[in-house]
C-alpha positions as CSV (number, residue, x, y, z in Angstrom):
1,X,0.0,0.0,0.0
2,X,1.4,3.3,-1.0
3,X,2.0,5.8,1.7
4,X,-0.7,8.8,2.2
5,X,0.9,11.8,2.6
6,X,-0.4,14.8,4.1
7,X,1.0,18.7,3.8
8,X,0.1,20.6,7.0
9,X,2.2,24.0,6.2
10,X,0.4,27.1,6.9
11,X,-0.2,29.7,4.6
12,X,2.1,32.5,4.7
13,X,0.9,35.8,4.1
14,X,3.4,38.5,3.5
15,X,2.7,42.1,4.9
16,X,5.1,44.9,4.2
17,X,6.1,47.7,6.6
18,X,7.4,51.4,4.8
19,X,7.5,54.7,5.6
20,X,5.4,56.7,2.5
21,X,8.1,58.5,1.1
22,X,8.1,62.1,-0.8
23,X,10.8,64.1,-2.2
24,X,10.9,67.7,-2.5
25,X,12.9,70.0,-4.5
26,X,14.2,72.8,-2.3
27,X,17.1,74.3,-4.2
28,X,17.1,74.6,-8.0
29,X,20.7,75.8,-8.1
30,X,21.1,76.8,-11.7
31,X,24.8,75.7,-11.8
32,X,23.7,71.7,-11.7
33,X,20.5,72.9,-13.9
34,X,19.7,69.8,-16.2
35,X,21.5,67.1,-14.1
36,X,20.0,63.9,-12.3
37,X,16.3,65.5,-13.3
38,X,13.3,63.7,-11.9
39,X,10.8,62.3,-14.8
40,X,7.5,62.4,-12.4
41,X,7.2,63.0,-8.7
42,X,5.4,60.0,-7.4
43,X,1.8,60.2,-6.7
44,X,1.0,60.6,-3.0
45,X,-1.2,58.0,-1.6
46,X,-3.1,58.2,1.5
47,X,-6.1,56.8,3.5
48,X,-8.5,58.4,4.4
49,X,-9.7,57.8,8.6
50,X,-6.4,56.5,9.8
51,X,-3.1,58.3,11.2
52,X,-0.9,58.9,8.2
53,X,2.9,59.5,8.5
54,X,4.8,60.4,5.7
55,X,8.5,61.3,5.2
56,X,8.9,64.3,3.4
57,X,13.2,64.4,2.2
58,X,14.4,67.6,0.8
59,X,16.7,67.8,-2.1
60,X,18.5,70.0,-4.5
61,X,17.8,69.3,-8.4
62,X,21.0,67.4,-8.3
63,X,19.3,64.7,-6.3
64,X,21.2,65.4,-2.9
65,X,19.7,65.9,0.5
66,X,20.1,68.9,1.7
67,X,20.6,69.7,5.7
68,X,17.3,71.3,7.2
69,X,17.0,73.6,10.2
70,X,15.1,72.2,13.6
71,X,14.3,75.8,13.5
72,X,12.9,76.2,10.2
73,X,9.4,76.2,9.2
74,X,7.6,74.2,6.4
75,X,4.7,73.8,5.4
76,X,2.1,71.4,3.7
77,X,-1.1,72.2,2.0
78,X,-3.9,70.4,0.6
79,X,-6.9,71.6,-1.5
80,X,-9.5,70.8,-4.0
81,X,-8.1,70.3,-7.4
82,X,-11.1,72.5,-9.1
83,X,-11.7,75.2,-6.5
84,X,-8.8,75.3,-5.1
85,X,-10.7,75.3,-1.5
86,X,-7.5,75.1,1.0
87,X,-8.7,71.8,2.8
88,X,-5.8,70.6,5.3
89,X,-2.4,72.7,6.3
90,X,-0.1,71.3,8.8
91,X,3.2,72.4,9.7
92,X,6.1,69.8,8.5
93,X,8.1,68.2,11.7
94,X,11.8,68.2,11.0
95,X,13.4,65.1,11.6
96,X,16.5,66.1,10.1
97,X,19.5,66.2,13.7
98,X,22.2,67.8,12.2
99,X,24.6,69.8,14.6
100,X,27.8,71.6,14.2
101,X,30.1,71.5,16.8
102,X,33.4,72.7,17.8
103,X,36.2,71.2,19.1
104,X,37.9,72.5,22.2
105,X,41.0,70.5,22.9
106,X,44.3,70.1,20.3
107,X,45.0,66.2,19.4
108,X,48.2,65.4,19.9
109,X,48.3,62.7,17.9
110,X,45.9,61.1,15.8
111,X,42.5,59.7,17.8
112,X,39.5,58.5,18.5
113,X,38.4,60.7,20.9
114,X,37.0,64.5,20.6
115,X,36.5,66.6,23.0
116,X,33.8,69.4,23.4
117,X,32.2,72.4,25.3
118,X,28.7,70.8,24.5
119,X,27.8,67.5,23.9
120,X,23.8,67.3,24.1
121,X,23.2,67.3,20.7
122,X,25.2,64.6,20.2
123,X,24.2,60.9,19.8
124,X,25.7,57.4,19.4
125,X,25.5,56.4,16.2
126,X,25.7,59.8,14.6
127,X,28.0,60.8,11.9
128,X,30.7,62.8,11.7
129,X,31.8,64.9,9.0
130,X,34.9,67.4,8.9
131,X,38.3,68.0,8.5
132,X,41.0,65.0,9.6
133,X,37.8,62.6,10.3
134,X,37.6,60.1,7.7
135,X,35.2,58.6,5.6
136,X,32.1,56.2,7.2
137,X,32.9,57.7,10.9
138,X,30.2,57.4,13.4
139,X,30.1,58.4,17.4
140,X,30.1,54.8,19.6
141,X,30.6,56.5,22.8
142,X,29.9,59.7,25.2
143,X,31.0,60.7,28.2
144,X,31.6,64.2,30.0
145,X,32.5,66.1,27.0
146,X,33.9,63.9,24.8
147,X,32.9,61.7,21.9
148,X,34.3,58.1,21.1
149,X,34.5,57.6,17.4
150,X,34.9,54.3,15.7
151,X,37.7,55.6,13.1
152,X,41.1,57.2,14.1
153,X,41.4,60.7,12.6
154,X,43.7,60.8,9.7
155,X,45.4,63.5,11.0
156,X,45.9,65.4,14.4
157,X,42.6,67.6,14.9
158,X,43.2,71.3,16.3
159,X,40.7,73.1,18.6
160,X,38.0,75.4,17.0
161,X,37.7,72.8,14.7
162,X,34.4,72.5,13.1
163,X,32.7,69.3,12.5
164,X,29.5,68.3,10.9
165,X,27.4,65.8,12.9
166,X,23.9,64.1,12.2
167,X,21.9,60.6,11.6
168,X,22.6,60.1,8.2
169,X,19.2,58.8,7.3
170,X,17.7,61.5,8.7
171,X,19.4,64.6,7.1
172,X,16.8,66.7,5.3
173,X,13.9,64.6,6.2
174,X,10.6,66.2,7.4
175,X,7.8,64.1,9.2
176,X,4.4,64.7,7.6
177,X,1.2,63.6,10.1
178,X,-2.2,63.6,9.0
179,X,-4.7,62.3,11.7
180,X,-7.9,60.5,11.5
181,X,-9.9,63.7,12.0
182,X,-7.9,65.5,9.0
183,X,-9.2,63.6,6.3
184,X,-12.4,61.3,7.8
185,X,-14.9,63.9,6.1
186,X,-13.0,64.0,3.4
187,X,-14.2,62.1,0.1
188,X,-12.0,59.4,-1.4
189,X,-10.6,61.6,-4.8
190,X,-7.5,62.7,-5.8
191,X,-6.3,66.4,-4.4
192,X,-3.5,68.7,-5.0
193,X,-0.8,69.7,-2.4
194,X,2.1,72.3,-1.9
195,X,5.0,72.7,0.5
196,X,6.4,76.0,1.2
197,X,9.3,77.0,3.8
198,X,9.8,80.4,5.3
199,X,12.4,82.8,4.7
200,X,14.3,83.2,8.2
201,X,15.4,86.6,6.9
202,X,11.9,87.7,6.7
203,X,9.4,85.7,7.6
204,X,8.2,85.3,3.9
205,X,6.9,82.0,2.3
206,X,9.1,80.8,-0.6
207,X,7.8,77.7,-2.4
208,X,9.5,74.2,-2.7
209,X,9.0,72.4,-5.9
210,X,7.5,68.8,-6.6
211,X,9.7,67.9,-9.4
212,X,13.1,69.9,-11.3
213,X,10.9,71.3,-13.6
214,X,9.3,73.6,-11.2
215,X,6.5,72.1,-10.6
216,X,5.0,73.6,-7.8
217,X,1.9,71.0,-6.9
218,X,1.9,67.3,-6.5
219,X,-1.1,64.9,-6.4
220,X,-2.1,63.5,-3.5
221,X,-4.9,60.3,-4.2
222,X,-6.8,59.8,-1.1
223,X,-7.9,56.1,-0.6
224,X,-10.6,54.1,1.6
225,X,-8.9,51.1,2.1
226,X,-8.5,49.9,5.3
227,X,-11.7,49.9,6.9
228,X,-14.9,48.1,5.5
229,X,-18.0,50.9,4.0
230,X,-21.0,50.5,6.3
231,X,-24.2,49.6,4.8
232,X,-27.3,51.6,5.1
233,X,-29.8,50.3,7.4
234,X,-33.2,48.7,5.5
235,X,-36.3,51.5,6.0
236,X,-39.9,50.3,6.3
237,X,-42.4,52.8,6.2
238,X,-45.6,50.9,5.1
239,X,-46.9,47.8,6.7
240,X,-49.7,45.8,4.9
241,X,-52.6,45.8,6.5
242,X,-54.9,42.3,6.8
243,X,-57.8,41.4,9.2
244,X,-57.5,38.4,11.4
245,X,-60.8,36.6,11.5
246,X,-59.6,34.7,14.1
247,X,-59.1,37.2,16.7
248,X,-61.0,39.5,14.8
249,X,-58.4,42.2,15.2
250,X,-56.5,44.4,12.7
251,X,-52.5,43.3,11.9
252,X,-49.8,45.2,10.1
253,X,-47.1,43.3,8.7
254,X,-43.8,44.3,6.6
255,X,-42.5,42.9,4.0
256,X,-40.8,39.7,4.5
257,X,-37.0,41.3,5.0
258,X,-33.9,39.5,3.5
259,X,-31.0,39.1,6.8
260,X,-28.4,38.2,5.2
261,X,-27.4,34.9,6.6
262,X,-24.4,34.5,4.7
263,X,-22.7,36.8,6.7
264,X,-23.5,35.8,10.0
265,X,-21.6,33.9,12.6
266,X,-23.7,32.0,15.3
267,X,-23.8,35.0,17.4
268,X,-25.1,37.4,14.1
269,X,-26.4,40.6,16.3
270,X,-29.7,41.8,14.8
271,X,-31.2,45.9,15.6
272,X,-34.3,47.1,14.7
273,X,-35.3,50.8,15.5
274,X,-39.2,51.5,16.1
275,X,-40.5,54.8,15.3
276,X,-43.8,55.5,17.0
277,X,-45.9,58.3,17.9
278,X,-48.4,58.1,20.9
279,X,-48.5,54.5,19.7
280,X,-50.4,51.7,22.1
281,X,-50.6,48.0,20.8
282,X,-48.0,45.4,20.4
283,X,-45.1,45.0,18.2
284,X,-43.9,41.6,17.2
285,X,-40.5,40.7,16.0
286,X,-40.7,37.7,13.9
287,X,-37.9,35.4,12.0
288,X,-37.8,32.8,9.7
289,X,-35.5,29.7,8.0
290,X,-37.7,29.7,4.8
291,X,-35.3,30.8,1.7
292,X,-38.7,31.9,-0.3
293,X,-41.2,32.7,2.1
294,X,-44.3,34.7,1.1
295,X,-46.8,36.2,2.5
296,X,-48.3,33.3,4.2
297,X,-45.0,32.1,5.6
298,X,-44.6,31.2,9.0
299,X,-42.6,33.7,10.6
300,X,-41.3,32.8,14.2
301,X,-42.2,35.2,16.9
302,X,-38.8,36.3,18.7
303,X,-40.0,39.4,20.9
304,X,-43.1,40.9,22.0
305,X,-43.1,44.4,23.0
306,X,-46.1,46.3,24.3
307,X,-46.2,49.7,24.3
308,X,-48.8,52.3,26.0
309,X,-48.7,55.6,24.1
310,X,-45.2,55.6,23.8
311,X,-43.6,58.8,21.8
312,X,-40.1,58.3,20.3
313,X,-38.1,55.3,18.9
314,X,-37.4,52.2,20.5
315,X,-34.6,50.0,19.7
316,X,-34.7,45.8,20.0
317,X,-31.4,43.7,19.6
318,X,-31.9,39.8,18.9
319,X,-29.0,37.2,18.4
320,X,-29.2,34.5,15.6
321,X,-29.0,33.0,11.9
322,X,-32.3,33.8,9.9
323,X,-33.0,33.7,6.2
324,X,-35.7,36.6,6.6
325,X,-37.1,39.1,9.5
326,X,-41.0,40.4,9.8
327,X,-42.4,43.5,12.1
328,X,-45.8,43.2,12.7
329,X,-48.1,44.8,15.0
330,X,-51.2,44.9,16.4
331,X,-53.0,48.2,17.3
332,X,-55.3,48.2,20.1
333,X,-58.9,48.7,20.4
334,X,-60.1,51.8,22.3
335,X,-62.8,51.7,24.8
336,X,-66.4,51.4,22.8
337,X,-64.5,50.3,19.4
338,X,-65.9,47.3,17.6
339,X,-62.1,46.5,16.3
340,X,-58.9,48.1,16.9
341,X,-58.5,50.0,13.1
342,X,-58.8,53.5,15.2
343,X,-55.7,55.4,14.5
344,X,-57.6,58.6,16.4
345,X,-57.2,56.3,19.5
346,X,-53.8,54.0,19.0
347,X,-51.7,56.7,17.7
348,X,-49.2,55.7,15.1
349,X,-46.6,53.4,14.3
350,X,-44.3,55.4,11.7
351,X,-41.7,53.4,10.6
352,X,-38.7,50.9,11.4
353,X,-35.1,50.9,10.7
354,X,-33.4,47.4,10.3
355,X,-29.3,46.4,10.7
356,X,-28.0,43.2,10.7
């Protein structure tokens, strides 16, 4: 007998985790005019309702970061691509750690070790940039002044020395956050953005550009994505009237309503709002398995609610898997009526609202 063999493996589903990524042109420097030129700018995608972060990295047309000020201001703006209606502006958080700082203490010899007035700014795993520091040198150490490097300058480093230092990754990158409440009553469309940066010489805006053509404006498509659309609720406003000869009484019954069973675990959560006005009688709740009933189906009663001139709406929640739902109610009969088809005296049951 051959062997039976059985895979178990699991299903692997792969899920990727990346910043949203946007480049801006800063600095058209005429001198490098034509070189390294961006084709497009890449579309902006966002969704709408949930936090979005994107990294915003400033560069000159010759496709290198350039340093940004902590200090600095920019900018983003969003508006209607028609109008022009300004819909969201938010003010660009600076990422970007670069420090200079100056050294305060001659090397005798070639080292490792710096030595400055301030250190704060300073963190392990920052670069280092400058005169006598070679090539791929990053900060491993700090302590009381001084900085541990993990290359040995190439040459003796005199004080007053100034050296570049920042997180490589980091330099001219800007943190763009839009929240759930910027964009939740927003439609899903596409949308046209700016960023703009202020002169620190007078408090001017100057414009950064979306590609090295001097573009100005980038499109920004914002998505619904992540969460699933909710469904209207079913409205019944007209019950079928029919006379029971058996009780001899008056009933008013909906259409037979479809519950979507299909989507229903076994604890599928059923609401049904009851708009009434003065309204006395009984409401029913009914439910059935039947796939095709019609109007003579047997619906199963699941709640009976009696009411007394009650004024507002009412709300019932039931538990279970049904093919189709029914509201029916029964009016009552006022003193001295033959039957109970006096609206004058039972008021009026105006409509119902159904979710499930």
């Amino acid at each position: 007998m051959l062997p039976l063999s059985i895979n178990t493996g699991m299903q692997i589903l792969p899920i990727y985790l990346y910043q949203n990524n946007l480049d801006v042109i800063l600095d058209l420097d005429p001198t490098v005019q034509g070189v390294n030129q961006v084709m497009y700018q890449r579309d902006l995608k966002v969704q709408k309702g949930i936090k979005n972060k994107i990294r915003v990295a400033f560069k000159n047309s010759d496709q290198k970061r350039l340093p940004i000020s902590s200090t600095a201001t920019y900018v983003f703006s969003m508006f209607d691509s028609i109008s022009q209606r300004l819909l969201i502006q938010k003010q660009i958080t600076v990422l970007d750690d670069t420090t200079t700082a100056q050294t305060n203490v001659d090397q005798t010899a070639t080292s490792n070790v710096l030595t400055f007035d301030d250190t704060s700014s300073i963190s392990v795993g920052q670069t280092v940039t400058g005169f006598g520091i070679p090539a791929n040198t990053v900060v491993t150490g700090i302590s009381s002044g001084t900085v541990t490097l993990n290359n040995y300058s190439v040459s003796p480093i005199s004080s007053s020395t100034v050296l570049t230092i920042n997180t490589l990754d980091l330099r001219g990158v800007g943190q763009l956050t839009l929240t759930e409440s910027d964009t939740i009553e927003l439609d899903k469309s596409s949308y046209t953005y700016s960023i703009k940066y202020q002169d620190p010489t007078d408090g001017t805006y100057l414009p950064a550009y979306a590609n090295t053509y001097y573009g100005m404006n980038g499109t920004l498509y914002l998505n619904s994505d992540i969460y699933p659309q909710l469904q209207p609720s079913q409205e019944v406003d007209s019950l079928q009237e029919s006379f029971n000869s058996q009780t001899s009484l008056y009933e008013y019954k909906s259409r037979a309503i479809y519950a979507y069973p299909e989507y229903k675990s076994n604890t599928a959560l059923h609401t049904i709002a009851l708009y009434m006005t003065n309204f006395i009688g009984t409401v029913y709740i009914q439910a059935t398995l039947n796939n095709n009933p019609d109007y003579l189906s047997k619906f199963s009663t699941l709640e009976t609610i009696t009411y007394n001139g009650f004024s507002g709406i009412d709300y019932v929640n039931f538990n279970g898997i049904y093919s189709y739902i029914q509201v029916m109610y029964i009016p009552a009969a006022g003193p001295g009526d033959s039957t109970n088809n006096n609206p004058t005296y039972y008021g009026s049951f105006d409509k119902f609202l159904y979710r499930s």
